[in-house]
N, C-alpha and C positions, 0 to 999 in steps of 0.2 A: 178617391175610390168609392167612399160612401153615396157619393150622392151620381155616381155613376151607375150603380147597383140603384139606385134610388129611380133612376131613368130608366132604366131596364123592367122594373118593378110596374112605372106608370107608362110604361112604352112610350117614352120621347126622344122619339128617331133622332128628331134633330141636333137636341141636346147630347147626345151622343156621338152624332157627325162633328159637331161643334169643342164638345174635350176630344178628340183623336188627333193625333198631330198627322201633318196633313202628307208626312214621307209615307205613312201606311195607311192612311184613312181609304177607306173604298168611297167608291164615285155616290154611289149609293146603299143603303142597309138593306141585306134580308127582313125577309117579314118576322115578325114575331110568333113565338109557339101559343099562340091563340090558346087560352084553358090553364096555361103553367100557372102555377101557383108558388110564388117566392113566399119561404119559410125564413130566410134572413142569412144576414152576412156576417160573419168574422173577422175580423182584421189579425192576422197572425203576427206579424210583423212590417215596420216600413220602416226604411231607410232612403240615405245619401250615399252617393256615390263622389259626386262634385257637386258645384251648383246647380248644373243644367242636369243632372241625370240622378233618378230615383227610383225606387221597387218599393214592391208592396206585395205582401203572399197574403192569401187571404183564403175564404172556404165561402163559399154562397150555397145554401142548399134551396131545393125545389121539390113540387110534387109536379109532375108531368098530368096534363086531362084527365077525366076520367079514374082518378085516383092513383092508382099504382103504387109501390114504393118511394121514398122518398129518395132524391138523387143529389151526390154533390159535386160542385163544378168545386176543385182545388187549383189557381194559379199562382205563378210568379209574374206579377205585372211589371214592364217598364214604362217610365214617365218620362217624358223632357219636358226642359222650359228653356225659352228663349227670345230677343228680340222681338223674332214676329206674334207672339202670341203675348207680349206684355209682362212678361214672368210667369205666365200661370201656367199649371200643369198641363200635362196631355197624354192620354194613352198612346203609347209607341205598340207595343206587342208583348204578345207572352214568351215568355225567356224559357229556358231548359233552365231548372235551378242551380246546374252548373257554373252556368256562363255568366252568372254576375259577378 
């Protein structure tokens, strides 16, 4: 999670294409909010599931261009790992924190 925030932080599209596992990865990224200004990340909590499947809640805030107030992005992330990808993790999607 940290160093995906970290990617986000120095806009590395690829590096981003590259952790998303590839059942939900889009073909391509949006552009980035050109001016945002990442204020830092939290880790709330992370856990296991099994071995292939894990979550992570976390808080990243931001200032949007131009100033504004400062904004927070709050999710529940799911990860897998598996075969194709060597063990390593991969963002899957944001869950309802229900459904874990």
């Amino acid at each position: 999670m940290r160093s995906r925030y970290s990617a986000y932080v120095l806009e590395l599209r690829q590096y981003l294409l590259d952790t998303w596992h590839e059942r939900t990865r889009p073909a391509q990224m949006e552009r980035f909010d050109s001016g945002v200004k990442w204020l830092g990340l939290t880790v709330k909590r992370a856990w296991t599931t099994s071995e292939s499947e894990g979550f992570v809640e976390f808080v990243a805030r931001n200032r949007p261009p131009g100033g504004g107030a400062a904004q927070r992005l709050q999710e529940l992330s799911r990860f897998a790992r598996d075969e194709s990808t060597q063990g390593r993790w991969q963002y899957v999607d944001a869950v309802d924190a229900g459904e874990q």
